[in-house]
ZASE-341988 format. One line per 3 residues: for each residue x, y, z of N, C-alpha, C, O. Coordinates in steps of 0.2 Angstrom, whole numbers. Layout:
BEGIN
X:Y:Z:X:Y:Z:X:Y:Z:X:Y:Z | ...
//
This chain:
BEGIN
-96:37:12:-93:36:5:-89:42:3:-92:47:5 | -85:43:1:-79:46:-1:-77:49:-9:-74:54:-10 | -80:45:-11:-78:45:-19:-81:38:-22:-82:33:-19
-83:38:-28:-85:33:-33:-82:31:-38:-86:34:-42 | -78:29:-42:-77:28:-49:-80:21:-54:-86:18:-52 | -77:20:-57:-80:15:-64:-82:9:-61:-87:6:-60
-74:7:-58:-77:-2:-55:-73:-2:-45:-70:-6:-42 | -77:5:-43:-76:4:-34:-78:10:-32:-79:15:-36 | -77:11:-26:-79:15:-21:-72:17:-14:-68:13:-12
-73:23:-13:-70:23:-9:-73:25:-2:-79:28:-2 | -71:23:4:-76:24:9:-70:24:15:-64:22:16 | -76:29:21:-72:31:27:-71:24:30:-72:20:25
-69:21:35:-69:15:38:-64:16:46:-60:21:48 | -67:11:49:-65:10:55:-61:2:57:-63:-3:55 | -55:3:59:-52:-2:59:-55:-7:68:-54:-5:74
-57:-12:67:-58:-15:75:-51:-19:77:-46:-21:74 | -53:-17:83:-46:-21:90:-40:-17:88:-40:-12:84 | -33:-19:89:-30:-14:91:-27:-8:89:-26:-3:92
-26:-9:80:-26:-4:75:-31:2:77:-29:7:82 | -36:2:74:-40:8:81:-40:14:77:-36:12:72 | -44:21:75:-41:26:73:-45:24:64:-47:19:63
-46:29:60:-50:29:55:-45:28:49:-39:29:49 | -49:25:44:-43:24:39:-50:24:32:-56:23:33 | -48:26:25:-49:25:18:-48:17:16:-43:14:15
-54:15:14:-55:9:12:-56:12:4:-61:14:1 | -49:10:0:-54:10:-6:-56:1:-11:-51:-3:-12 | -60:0:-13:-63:-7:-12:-65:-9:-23:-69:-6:-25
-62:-11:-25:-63:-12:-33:-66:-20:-34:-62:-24:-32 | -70:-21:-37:-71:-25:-41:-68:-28:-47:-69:-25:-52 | -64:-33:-45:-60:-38:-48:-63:-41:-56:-60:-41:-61
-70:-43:-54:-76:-45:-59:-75:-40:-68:-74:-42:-74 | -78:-33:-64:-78:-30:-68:-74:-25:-72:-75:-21:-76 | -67:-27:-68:-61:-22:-71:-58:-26:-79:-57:-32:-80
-58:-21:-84:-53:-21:-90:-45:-24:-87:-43:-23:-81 | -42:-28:-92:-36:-30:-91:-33:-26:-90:-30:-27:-84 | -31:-19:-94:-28:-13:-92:-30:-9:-86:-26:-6:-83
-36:-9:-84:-37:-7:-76:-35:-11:-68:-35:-9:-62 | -33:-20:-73:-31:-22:-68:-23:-22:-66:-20:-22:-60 | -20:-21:-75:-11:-16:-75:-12:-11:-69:-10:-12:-63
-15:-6:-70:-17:0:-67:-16:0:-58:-13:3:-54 | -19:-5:-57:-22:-7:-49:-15:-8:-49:-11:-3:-47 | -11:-16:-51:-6:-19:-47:-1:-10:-47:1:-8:-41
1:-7:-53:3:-4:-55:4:5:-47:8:9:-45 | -3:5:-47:-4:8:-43:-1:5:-34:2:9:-31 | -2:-2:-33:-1:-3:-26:6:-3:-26:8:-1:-21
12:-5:-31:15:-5:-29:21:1:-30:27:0:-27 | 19:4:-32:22:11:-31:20:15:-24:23:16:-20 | 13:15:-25:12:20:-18:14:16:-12:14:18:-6
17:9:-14:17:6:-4:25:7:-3:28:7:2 | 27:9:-10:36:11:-8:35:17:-7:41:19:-7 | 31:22:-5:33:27:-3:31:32:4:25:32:6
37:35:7:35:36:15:34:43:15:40:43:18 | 32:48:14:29:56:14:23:58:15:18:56:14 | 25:65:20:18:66:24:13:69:17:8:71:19
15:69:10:11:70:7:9:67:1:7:70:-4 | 9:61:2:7:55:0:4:51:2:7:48:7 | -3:48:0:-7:44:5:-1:39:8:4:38:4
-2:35:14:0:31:13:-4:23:12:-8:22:16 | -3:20:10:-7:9:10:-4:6:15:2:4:14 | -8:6:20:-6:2:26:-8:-5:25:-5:-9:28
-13:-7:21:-13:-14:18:-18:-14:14:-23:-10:14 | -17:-23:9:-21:-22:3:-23:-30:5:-19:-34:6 | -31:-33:4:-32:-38:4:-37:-40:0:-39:-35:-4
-39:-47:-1:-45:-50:-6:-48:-51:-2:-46:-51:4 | -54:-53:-4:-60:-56:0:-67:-54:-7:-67:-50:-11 | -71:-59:-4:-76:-62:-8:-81:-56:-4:-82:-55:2
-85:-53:-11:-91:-52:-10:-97:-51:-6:-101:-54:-8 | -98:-48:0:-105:-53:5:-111:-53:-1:-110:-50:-6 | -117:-56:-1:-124:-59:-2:-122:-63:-9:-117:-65:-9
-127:-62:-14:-127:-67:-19:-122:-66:-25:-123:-70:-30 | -116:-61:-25:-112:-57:-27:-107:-62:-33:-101:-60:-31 | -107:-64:-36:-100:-69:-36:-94:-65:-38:-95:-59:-40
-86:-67:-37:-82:-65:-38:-76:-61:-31:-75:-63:-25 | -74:-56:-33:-66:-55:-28:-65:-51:-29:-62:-51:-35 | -66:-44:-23:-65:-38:-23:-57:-38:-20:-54:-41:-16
-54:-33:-23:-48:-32:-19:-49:-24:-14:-53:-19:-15 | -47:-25:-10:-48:-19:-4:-39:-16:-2:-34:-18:0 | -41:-10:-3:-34:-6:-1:-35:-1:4:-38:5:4
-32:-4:10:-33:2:16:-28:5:15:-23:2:12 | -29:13:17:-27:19:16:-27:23:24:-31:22:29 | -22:26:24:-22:31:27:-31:37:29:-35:36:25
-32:39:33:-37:44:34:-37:49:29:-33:53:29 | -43:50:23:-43:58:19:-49:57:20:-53:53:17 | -52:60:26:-59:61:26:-62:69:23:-68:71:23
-55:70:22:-55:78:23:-59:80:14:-60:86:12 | -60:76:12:-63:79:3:-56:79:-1:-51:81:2 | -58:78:-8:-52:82:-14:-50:89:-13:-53:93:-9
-45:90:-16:-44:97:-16:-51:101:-20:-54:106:-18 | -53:96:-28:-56:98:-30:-62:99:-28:-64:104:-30 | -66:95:-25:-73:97:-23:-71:101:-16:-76:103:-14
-67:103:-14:-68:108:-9:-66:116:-12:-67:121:-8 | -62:117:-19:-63:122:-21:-72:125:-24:-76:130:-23 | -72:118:-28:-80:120:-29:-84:123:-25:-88:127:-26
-83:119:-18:-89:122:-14:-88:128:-13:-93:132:-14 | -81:132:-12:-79:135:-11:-82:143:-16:-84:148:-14 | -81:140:-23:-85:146:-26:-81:148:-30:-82:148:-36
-75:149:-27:-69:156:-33:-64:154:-28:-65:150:-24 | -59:157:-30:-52:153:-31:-50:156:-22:-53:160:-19 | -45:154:-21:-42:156:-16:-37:161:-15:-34:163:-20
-37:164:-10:-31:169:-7:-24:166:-9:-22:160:-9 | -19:172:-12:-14:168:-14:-10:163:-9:-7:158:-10 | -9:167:-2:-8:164:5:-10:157:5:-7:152:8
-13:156:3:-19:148:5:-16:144:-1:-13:138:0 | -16:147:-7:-13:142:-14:-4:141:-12:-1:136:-15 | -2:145:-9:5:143:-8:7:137:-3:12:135:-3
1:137:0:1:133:8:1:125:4:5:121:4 | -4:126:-1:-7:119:-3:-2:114:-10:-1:109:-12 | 1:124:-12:7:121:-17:14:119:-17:17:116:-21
14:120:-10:20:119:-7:20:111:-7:25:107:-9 | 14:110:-6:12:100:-1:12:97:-6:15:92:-7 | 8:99:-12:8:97:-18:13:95:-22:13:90:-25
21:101:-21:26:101:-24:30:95:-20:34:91:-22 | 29:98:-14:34:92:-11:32:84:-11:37:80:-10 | 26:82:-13:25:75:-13:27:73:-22:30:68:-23
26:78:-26:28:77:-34:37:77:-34:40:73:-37 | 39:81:-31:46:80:-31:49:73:-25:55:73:-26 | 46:69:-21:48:61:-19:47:60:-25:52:59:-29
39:61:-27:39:54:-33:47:55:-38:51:51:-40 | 46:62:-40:53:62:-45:60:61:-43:65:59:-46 | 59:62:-37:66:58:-34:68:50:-34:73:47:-32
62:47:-36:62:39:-35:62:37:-39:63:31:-39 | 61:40:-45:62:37:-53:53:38:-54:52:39:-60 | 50:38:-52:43:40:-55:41:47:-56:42:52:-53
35:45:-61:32:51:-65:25:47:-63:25:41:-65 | 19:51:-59:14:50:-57:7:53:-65:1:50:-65 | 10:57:-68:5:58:-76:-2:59:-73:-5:60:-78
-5:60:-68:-8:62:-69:-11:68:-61:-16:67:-58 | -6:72:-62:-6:76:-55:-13:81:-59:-14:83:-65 | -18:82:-52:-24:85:-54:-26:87:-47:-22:86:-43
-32:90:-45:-35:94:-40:-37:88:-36:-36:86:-30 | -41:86:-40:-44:77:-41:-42:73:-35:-45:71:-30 | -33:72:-37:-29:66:-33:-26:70:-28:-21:67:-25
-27:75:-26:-24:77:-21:-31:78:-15:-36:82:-16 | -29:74:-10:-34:73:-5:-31:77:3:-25:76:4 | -37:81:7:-37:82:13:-36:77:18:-38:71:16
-32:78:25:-34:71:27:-38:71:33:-40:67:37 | -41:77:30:-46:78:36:-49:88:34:-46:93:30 | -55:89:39:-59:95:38:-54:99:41:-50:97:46
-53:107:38:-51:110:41:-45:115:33:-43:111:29 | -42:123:33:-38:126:29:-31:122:30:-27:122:25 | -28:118:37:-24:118:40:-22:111:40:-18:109:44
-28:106:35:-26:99:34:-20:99:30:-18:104:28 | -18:94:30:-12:90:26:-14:89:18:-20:91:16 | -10:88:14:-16:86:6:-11:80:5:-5:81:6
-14:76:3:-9:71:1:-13:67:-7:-18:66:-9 | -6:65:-10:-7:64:-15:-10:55:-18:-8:50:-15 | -14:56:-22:-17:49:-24:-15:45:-30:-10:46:-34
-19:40:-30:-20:36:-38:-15:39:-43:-14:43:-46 | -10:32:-41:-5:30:-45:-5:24:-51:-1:20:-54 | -12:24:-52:-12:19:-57:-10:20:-64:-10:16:-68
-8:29:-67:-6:30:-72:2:31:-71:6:33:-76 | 3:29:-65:12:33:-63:17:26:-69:15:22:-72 | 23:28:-69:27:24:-70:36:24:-68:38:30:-66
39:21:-67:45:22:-65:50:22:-72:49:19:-78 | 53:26:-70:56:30:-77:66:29:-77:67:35:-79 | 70:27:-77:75:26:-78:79:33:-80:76:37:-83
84:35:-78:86:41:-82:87:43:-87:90:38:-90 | 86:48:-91:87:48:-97:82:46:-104:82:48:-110 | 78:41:-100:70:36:-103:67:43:-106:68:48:-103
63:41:-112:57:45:-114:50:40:-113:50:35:-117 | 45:42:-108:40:40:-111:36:41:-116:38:47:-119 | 31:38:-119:27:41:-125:19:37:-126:17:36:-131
18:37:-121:9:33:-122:7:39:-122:11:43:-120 | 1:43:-123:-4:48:-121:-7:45:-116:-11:41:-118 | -5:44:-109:-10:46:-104:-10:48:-99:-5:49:-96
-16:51:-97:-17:58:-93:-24:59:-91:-27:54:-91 | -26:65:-88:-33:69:-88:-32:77:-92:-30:83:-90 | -35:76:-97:-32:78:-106:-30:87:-102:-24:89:-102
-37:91:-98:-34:97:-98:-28:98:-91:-28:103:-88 | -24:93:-89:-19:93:-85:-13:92:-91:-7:91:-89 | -13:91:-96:-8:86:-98:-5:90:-102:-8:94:-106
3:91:-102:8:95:-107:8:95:-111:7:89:-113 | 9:99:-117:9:98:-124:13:92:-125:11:87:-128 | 18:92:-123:24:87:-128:19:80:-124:21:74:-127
14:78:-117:11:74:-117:6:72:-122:4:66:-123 | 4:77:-125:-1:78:-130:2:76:-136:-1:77:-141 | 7:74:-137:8:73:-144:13:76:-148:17:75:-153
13:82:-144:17:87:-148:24:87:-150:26:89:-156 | 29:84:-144:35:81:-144:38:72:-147:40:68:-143 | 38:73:-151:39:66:-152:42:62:-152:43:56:-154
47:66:-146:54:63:-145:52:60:-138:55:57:-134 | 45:61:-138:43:60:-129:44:62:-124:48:67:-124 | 42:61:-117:41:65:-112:44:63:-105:44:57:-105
46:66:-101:47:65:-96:44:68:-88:38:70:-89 | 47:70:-83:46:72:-79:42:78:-78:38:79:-73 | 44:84:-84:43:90:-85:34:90:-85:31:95:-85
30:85:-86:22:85:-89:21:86:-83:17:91:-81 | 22:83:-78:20:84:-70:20:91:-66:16:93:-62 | 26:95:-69:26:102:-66:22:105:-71:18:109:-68
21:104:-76:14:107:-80:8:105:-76:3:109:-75 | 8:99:-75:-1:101:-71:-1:103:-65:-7:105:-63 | 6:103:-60:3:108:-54:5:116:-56:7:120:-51
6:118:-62:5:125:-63:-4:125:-66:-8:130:-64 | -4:120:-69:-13:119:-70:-17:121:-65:-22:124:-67 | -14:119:-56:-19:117:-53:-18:124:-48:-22:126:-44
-12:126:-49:-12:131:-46:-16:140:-50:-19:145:-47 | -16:138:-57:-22:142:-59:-29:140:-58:-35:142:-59 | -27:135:-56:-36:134:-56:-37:137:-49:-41:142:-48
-32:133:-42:-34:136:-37:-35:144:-36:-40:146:-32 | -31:149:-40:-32:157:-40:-34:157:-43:-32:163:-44 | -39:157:-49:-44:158:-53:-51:157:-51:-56:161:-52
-53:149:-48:-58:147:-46:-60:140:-51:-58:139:-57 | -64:136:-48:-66:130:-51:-67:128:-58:-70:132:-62 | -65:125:-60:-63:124:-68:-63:130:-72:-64:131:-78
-61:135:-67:-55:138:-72:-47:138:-74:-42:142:-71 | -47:134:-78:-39:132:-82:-35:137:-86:-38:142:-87 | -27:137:-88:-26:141:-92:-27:142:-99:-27:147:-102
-30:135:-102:-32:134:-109:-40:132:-110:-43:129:-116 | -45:132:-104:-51:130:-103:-56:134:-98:-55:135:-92 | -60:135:-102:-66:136:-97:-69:134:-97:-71:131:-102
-72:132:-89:-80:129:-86:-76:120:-90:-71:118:-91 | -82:118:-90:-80:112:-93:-80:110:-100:-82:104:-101 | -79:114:-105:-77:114:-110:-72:112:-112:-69:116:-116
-68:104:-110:-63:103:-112:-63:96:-118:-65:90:-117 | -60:98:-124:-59:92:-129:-57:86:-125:-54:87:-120 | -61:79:-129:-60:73:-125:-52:72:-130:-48:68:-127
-52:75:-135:-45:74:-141:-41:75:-139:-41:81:-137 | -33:71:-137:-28:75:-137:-26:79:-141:-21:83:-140 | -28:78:-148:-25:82:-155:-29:89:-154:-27:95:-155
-35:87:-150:-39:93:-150:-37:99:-146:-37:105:-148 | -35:96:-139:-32:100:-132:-25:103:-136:-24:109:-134 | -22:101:-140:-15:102:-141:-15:107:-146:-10:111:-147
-20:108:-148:-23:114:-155:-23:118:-151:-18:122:-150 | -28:121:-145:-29:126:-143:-23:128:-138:-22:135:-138 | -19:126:-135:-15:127:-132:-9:131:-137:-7:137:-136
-8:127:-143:-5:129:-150:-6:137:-151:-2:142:-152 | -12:137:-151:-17:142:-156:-16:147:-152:-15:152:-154 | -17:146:-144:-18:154:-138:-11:154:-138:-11:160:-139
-4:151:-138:3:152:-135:4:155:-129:10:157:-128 | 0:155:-124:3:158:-118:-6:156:-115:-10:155:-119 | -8:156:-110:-13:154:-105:-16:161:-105:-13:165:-108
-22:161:-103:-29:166:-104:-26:170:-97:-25:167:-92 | -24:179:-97:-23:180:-93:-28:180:-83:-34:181:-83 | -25:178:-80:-31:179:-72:-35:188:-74:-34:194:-76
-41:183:-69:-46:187:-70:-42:194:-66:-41:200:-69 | -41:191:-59:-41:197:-54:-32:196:-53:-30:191:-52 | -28:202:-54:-19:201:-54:-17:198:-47:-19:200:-41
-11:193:-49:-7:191:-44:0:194:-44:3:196:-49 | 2:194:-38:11:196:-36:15:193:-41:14:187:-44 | 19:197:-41:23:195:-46:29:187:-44:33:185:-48
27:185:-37:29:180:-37:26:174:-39:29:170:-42 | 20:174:-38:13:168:-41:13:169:-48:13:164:-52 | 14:176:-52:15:176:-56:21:171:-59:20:166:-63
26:173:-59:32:167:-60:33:162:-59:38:159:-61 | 28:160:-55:28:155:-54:25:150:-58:27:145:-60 | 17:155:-61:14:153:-66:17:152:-72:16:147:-75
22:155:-74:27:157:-80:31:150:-81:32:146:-86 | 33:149:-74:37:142:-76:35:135:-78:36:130:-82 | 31:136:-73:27:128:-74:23:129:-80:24:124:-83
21:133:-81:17:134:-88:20:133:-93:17:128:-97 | 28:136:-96:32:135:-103:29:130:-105:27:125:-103 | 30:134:-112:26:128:-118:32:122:-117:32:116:-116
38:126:-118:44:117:-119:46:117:-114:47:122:-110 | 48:109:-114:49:105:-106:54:109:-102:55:110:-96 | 58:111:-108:67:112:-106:67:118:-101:71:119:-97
61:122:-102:60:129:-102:55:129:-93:54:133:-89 | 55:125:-93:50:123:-86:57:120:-80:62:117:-82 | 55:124:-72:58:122:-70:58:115:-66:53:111:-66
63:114:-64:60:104:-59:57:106:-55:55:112:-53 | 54:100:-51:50:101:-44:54:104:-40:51:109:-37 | 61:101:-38:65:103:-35:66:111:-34:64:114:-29
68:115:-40:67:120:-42:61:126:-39:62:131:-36 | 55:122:-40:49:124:-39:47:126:-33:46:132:-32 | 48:120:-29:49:119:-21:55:125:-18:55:124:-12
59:128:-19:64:132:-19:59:140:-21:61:145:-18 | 54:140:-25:51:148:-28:49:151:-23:47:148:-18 | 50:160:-24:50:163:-19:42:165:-16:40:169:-11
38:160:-20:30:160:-21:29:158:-15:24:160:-11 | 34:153:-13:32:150:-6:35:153:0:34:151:6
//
């Protein structure tokens, strides 16, 4: 097993006869899904099956099937690509304290370039985190590839979104409420500047949050972020490349942040 959430499981799996080779089963119960979790599901399959990047899972296919023993009802199952390799996130945890900046660049890089397809396709994924980016296997030297698109949406040019949703301490202000005019693409390079503090800092540490002391309120997350105006400085100093890099992704306003495209181009890398 792989991973657990609300209404599924995800697990290693073997495919028989001629397919061959390991693959991610992730398996949901149909039964017990909310309406909006089951938006979420189609929502999710059919974004990620349009897209072809080495750092993007890929869904090599998705089927029904009933339950085995006394069980009533109809799981959907979505085969996956191989991530046996763990989250980014529990592998920093094991880890202890944050990484060498050499290794955060290696992973920011993969991170940046799978966020920059989605922005090249019309999509905004909303909730880029540690979490949804998976290894595809053990080792510094895995691949990471990006997950769970069940919050993504595809976005038209010039579109403003405005739902709040997210995973609150990844989420840009103007995601938070702050901009009223709504949001776009820009909330996404905010949370892989998120994740790249967290990577050189250490496990849940954020630039607006310590340990796991984060409001479940977005009105709340959006106060402290207000109130501090700039991220808690790192414990231990980074190059002034990491550092600007931090500076970008970070800007409180969207306009002031650079694209992925951009991103992917810093001399961090």
């Amino acid at each position: 097993q792989l991973g657990k959430g609300a209404f599924g499981v995800v697990r290693t799996c073997k495919r028989l006869g001629g397919g061959g080779g390991e693959y991610a089963l992730k398996t949901i119960s149909l039964d017990f899904a909310s309406a909006s979790a089951l938006k979420e599901l189609k929502n999710e399959i059919d974004i990620q099956r349009a897209f072809d990047h080495p750092h993007i899972a890929r869904i090599v296919e998705t089927f029904y099937a009933k339950p085995t023993g006394p069980t009533e009802g109809v799981n959907v199952h979505i085969l996956m690509e191989s991530l046996a390799g763990g989250s980014c996130k529990t592998r920093l945890r094991d880890n202890g304290g944050g990484y060498s900046e050499a290794l955060v660049a290696q992973y920011m890089r993969q991170m940046v370039s799978a966020t920059l397809h989605c922005h090249e396709h019309g999509v905004v994924h909303r909730d880029i985190k540690l979490e949804n980016f998976v290894f595809e296997r053990a080792g510094d030297d895995a691949a990471l590839k990006l997950i769970d698109f069940g919050l993504s949406v595809r976005v038209a040019s010039g579109d403003r979104l405005r739902d709040q949703v997210g995973t609150v301490a990844f989420m840009a202000p103007e995601q938070l409420g702050a901009d009223k005019g709504g949001y776009g693409a820009a909330v996404d390079v905010w949370a892989l500047g998120v994740c790249t503090y967290e990577l050189l800092a250490g496990p849940f540490r954020r630039p607006y949050n310590t340990g796991r002391s984060v409001p479940t309120s977005h009105s709340a997350q959006l106060r402290i972020i207000q109130r501090a105006g700039a991220p808690k400085p790192l414990v231990s100093p980074v190059s002034p490349a990491a550092a600007s890099f931090l500076d970008g992704a970070l800007a409180l306003q969207p306009g002031s942040r650079p694209s992925a495209e951009e991103l992917l181009r810093h001399p961090f890398f």
